[in-house]
DOLUM-286380 format. One line per 4 residues: their letters; for each residue x, y, z of C-alpha. Coordinates in steps of 0.2 Angstrom, whole numbers, plus 5000, padded with zeros to 4 digits. Layout:
<nodes>
A	X Y Z; ...
</nodes>
This chain:
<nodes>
XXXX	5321 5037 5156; 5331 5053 5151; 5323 5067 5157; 5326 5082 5150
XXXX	5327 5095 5163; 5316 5110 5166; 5331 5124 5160; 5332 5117 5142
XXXX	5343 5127 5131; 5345 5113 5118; 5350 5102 5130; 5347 5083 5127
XXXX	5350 5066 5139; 5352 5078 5156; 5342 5070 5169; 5331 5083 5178
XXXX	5338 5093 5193; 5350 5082 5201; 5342 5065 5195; 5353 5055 5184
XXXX	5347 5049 5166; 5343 5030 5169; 5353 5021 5156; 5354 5006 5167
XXXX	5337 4999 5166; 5335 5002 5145; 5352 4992 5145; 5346 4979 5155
XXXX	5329 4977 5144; 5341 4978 5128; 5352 4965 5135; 5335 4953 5136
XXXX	5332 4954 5119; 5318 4967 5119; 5314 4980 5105; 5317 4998 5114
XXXX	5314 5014 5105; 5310 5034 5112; 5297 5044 5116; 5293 5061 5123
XXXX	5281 5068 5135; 5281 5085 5144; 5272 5093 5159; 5266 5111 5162
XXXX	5273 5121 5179; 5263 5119 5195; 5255 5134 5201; 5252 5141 5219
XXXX	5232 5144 5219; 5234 5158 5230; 5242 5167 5219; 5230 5167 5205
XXXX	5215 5180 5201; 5202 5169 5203; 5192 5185 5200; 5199 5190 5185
XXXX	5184 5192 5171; 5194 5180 5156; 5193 5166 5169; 5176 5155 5166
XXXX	5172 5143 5180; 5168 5124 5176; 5160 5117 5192; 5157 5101 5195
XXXX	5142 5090 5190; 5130 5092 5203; 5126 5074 5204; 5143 5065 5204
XXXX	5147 5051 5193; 5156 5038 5204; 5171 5027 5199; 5167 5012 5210
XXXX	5148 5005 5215; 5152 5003 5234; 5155 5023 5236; 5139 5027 5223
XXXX	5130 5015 5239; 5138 5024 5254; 5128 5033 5264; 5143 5045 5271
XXXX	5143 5064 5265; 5154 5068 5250; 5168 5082 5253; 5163 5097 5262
XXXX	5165 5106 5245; 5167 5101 5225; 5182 5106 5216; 5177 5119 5203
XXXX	5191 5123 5189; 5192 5137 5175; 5197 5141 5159; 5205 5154 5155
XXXX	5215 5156 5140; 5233 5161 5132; 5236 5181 5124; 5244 5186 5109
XXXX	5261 5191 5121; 5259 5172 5126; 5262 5166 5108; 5275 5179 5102
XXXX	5284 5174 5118; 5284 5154 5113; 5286 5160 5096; 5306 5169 5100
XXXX	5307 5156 5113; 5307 5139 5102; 5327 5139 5102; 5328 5136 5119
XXXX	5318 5118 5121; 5328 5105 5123; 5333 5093 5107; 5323 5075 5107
XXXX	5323 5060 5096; 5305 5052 5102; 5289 5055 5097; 5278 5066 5107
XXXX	5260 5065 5112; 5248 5066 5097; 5233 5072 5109; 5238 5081 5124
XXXX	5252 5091 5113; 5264 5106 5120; 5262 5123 5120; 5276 5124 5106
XXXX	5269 5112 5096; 5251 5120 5096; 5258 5134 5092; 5265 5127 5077
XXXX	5253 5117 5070; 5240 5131 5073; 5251 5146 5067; 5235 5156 5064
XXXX	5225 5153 5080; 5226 5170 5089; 5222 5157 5109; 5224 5142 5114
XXXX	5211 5137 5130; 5221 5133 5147; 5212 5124 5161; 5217 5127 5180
XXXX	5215 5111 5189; 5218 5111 5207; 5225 5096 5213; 5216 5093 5228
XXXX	5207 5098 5241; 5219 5099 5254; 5233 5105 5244; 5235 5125 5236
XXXX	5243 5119 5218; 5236 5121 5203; 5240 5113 5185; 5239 5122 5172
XXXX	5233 5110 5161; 5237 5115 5142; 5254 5125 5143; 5266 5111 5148
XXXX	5285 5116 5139; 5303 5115 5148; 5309 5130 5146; 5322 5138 5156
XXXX	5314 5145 5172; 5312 5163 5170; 5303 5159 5151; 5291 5147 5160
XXXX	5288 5164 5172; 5286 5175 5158; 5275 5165 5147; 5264 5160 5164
XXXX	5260 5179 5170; 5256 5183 5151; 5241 5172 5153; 5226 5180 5162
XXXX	5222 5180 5179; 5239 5172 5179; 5249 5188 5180; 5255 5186 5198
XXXX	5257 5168 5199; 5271 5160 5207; 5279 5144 5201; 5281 5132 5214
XXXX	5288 5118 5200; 5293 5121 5185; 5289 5112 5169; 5298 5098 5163
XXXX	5299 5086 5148; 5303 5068 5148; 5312 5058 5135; 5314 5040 5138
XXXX	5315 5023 5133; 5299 5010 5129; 5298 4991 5126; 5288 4988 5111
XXXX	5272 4980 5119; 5271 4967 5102; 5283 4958 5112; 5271 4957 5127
XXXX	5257 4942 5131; 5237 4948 5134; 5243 4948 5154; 5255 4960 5151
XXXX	5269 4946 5154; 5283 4946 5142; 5283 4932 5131; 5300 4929 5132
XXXX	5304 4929 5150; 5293 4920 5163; 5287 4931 5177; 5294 4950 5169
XXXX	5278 4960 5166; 5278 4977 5161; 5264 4991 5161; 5262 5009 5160
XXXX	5273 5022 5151; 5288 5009 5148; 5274 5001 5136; 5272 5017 5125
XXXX	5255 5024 5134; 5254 5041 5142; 5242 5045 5156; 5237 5043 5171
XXXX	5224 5031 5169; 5231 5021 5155; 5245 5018 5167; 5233 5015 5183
XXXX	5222 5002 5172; 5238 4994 5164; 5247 4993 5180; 5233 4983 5188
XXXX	5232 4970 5175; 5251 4967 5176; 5251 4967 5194; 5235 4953 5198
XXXX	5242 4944 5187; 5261 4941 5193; 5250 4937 5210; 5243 4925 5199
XXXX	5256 4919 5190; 5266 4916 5210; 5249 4908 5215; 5245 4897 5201
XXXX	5230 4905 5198; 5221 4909 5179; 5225 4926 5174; 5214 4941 5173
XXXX	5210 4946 5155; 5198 4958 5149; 5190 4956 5130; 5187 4970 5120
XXXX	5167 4969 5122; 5171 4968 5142; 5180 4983 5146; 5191 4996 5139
XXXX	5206 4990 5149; 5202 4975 5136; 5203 4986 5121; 5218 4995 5128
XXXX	5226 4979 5131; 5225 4972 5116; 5228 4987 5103; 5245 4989 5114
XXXX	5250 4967 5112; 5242 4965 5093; 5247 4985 5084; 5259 4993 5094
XXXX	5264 5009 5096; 5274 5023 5088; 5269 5037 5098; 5262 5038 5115
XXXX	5246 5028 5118; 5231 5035 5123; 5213 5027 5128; 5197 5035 5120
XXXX	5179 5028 5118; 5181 5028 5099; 5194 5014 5098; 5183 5002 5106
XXXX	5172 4991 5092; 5159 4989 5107; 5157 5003 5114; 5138 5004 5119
XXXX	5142 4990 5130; 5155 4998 5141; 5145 5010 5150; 5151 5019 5166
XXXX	5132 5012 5175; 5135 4993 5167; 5155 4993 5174; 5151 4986 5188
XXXX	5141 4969 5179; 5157 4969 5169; 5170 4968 5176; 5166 4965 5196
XXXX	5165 4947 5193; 5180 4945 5186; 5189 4954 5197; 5181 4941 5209
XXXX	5189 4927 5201; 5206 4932 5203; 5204 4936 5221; 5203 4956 5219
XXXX	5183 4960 5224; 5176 4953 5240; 5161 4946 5248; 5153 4961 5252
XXXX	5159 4973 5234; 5148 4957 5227; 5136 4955 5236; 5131 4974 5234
XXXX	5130 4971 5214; 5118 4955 5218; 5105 4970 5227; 5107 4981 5213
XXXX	5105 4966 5200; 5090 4963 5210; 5084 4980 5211; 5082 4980 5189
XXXX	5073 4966 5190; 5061 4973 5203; 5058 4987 5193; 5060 4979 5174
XXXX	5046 4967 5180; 5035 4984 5187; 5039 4989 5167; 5032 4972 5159
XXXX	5018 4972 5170; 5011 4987 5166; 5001 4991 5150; 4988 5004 5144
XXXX	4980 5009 5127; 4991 5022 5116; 4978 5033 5121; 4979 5034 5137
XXXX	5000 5036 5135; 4995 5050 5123; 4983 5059 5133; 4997 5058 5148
XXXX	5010 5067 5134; 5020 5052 5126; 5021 5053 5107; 5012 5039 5102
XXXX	4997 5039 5092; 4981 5041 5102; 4973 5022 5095; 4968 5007 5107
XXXX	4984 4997 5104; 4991 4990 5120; 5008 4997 5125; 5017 4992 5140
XXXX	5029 5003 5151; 5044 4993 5143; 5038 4999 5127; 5036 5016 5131
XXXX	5054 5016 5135; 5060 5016 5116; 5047 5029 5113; 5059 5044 5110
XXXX	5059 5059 5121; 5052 5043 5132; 5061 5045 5151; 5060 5035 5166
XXXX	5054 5048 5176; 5040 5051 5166; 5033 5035 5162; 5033 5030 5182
XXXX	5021 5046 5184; 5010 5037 5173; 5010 5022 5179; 5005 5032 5196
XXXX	4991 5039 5187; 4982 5024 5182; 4984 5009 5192; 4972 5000 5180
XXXX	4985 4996 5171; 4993 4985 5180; 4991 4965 5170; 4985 4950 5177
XXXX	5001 4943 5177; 5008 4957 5190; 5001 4951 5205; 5013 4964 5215
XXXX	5006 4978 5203; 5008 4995 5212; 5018 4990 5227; 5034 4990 5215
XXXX	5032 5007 5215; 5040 5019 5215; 5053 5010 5205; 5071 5007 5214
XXXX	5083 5019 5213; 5098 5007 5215; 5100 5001 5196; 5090 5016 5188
XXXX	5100 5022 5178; 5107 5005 5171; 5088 5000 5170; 5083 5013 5159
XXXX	5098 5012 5145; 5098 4994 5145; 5078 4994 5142; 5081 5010 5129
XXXX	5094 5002 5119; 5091 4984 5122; 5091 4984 5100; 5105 4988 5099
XXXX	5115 4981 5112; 5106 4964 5107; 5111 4966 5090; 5132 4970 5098
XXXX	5132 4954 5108; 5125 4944 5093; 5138 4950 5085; 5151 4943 5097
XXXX	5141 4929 5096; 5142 4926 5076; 5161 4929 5077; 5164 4915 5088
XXXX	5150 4902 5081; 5161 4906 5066; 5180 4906 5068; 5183 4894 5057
XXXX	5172 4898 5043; 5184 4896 5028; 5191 4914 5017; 5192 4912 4998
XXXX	5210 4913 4991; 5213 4929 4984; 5200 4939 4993; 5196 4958 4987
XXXX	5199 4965 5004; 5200 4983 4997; 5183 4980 4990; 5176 4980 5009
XXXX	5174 5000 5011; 5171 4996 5032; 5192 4990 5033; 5205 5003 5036
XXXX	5218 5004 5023; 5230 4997 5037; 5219 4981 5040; 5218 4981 5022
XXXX	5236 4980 5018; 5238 4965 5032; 5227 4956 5026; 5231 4957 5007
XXXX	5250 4953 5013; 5244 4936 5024; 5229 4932 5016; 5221 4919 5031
XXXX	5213 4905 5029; 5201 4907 5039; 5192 4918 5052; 5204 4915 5068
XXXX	5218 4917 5057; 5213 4933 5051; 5211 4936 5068; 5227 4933 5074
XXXX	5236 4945 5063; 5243 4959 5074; 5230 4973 5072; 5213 4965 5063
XXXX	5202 4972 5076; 5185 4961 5081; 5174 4975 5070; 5184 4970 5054
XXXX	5182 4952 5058; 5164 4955 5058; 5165 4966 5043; 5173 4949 5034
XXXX	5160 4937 5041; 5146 4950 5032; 5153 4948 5016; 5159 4930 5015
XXXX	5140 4928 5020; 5132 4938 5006; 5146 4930 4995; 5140 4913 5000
XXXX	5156 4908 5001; 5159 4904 5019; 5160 4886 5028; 5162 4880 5044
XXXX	5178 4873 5040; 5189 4871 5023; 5181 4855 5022; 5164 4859 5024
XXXX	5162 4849 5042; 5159 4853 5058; 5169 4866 5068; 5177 4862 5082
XXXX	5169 4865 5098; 5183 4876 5109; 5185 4893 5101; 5202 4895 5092
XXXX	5215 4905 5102; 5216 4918 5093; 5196 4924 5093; 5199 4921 5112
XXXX	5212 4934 5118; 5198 4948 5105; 5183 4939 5118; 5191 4931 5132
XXXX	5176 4922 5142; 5161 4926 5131; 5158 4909 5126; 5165 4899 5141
XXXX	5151 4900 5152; 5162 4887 5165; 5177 4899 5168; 5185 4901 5183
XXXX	5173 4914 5190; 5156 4906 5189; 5150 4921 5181; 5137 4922 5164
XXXX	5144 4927 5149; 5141 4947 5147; 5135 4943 5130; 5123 4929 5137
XX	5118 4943 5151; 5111 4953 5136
</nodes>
């Protein structure tokens, strides 16, 4: 990587204070016969926290959720206190001064040749592509608990020092802040990830394995997630073991993953919810069900991490079967406030769960209310109330949307019953208005044979493949093969990197299918 240093002036290919650029390791890469190119990212100064007005009226305060959302199931189980206190941030917000100032400033950035990032954009360049916005909202982030900098997230731009001082007191609240690092941007080099297998190996040199930002993503997390995969599986590849893979409908390391190894990337990669086909499915209180077992059969979640998902597994099904087991007239649901209509038509608690406005909460005080409503064929009836609270959350969307998730894992499903149902010759694909022009283009270009080989083009996502399966249905032009025999019974390759694992219930792990677990 070159990193352009904090004191900019136009200055290109100087490595930040006394750091050298790192021309060595992009020669090397070269040298193996891997595609580099450039991009750029940037990060704002650090700010000493006890230096800003944290009283200063502009500044709005964005406290924490009260009830914390946590990353990993064995902390949402512990029983030991959180922090003595949550971080709260705040927004404040950049002045007119501000912008006129990175206005008669752009001439002293330094020169780049990469791509920048698209979403998390500098200062200079929102002030560019937003010449009439009269602010642009800056969020100060402390960055721990134990530690007094702040980052100011939104101003990033390396700019010579005394700029970056100038433009940071012109915010408010910020108008005696001390800079205790100053910003810097970073050009360097990337491997194209084309080049790179679904483990994050290199296809073209057994044991190399790449991840984070020399892959083209920017971001903490993308690099965290990526490094992870890249790293249990070099153990694995040492040990023998089969690799970790994550399908799109499994997690969104999955859908990372494989938008980075099938499309590429020209600018720096970020991971949102709206890239994933199957989104409903990867939920922050269904993670754990996901994803723990496979980290268990690569050697990366112990005994005790699984057997705390067995008791919450075991907690839904206590209280999904205190739902089934529970029925009363609409009347009786109306009269208690549910918006149903008041006739004698049985309704169990299940059901009232897809009543909208319908919560949890609500329909377990009901159930309170009228223990003659447990059935005959709930012999534990009220003792399995109150309902557990390990699970509830998960419970309650998965009985909620069970519709619709049912109708994403059939889905999965279809698309591999049906890999090798057979594509006419000369298909319209442009006629299919659910396919992007790019997946358009492919396609017309290769024109597949079949399913799996549409699938296997670089880019064809599992939601167009679905959308082609539609309308060879409704066509009435699809077979299971060209020949119209049978299809084969393992799941062509290429299908299988899109849904490692959904339909090969004997894997490794010993775990269902998550589309059979729907």
């Amino acid at each position: 990587a070159n990193r352009g240093g904090e004191a900019g002036e136009g200055r290109a290919g100087e490595g930040f204070e006394a750091e050298g650029a790192a021309v060595g390791m992009a020669a090397t890469l070269e040298r193996l016969g891997l595609r580099l190119a450039r991009l750029k990212t940037g990060t704002p100064p650090r700010l000493d926290g006890r230096t800003v007005d944290w009283s200063h009226p502009h500044l709005v305060a964005q406290p924490s959720e009260p009830g914390p959302t946590f990353l990993s199931l064995a902390n949402a189980l512990r029983t030991a206190p959180l922090a003595p206190g949550v971080v709260t941030c705040y927004m404040t917000t950049t002045s007119e001064e501000t912008l006129a100032l990175v206005r008669a400033s752009h001439g002293c950035l330094p020169l780049y040749g990469g791509s920048g990032p698209r979403y998390c954009p500098s200062l200079a360049a929102k002030v560019e592509r937003f010449p009439h916005a009269t602010h642009h909202q800056v969020w100060l982030e402390p960055e721990g608990l134990s530690s007094f900098v702040v980052y100011p997230n939104g101003i990033s731009g390396a700019y010579p020092p005394h700029v970056q001082a100038r433009i940071v007191a012109s915010i408010p609240g910020l108008g005696a802040a001390d800079i205790v690092q100053p910003a810097y941007d970073v050009e360097y080099d990337y491997v194209d990830p084309t080049c790179l297998r679904r483990t994050l190996e290199v296809s073209t040199v057994e044991g190399l394995f790449l991840a984070g930002q020399i892959i083209g993503t920017t971001g903490y997390e993308e690099a965290a997630a990526l490094g992870l995969v890249a790293g249990a599986n070099a153990a694995l590849s040492c040990s023998r073991g089969p690799p970790l893979t994550v399908g799109r409908h499994q997690g969104y390391i999955g859908v990372l993953v494989d938008d980075l190894v099938t499309r590429g990337t020209t600018e720096p990669y970020r991971m949102f919810t709206s890239r994933a086909e199957w989104r409903l499915m990867l939920r922050a209180d269904n993670a754990d069900a996901r994803l723990t077992p496979l980290g268990a059969a690569c050697g990366l979640v112990g005994e005790r991490r699984l057997e705390r998902l067995r008791e919450k597994q075991a907690a839904m099904q206590r209280g999904l079967r205190a739902l089934r087991g529970f029925a009363l007239p609409n009347a009786e649901w109306a009269a208690a406030g549910f918006g149903v209509k008041p006739n004698g038509e049985l309704r169990t608690a299940e059901q009232m769960l897809h009543v909208p406005r319908a919560e949890l909460c609500d329909v377990e005080a009901a159930m309170a209310a009228a223990p003659h409503g447990w059935r005959k064929a709930c012999p534990e009836g009220a003792s399995l109330l109150p309902l557990p609270s390990l699970g509830r959350e998960a419970m309650e969307i998965e009985v909620k949307y069970s519709n619709y998730l049912e109708r994403q894992a059939r889905e999965v499903a279809r698309l591999e019953e049906h890999a090798m149902a057979s594509i006419p010759r000369h298909t319209d694909y442009a006629a299919l208005p659910c396919l992007s022009k790019e997946e358009v283009e492919k396609l017309t270009a290769t024109q597949p044979a079949t399913l799996s080989e549409a699938g296997a083009i670089p880019g064809i996502t599992p939601k167009a493949l679905f959308y082609i399966y539609n309308h060879l249905r409704q066509a009435g032009g699809s077979s299971r093969t060209e020949e119209g025999g049978a299809a084969e019974e393992e799941v062509p390759e290429p299908l299988r990197h899109h849904f490692p694992g959904a339909s090969d219930a004997s894997d490794a792990s010993g775990a269902e299918p998550v589309a059979e677990g729907l």
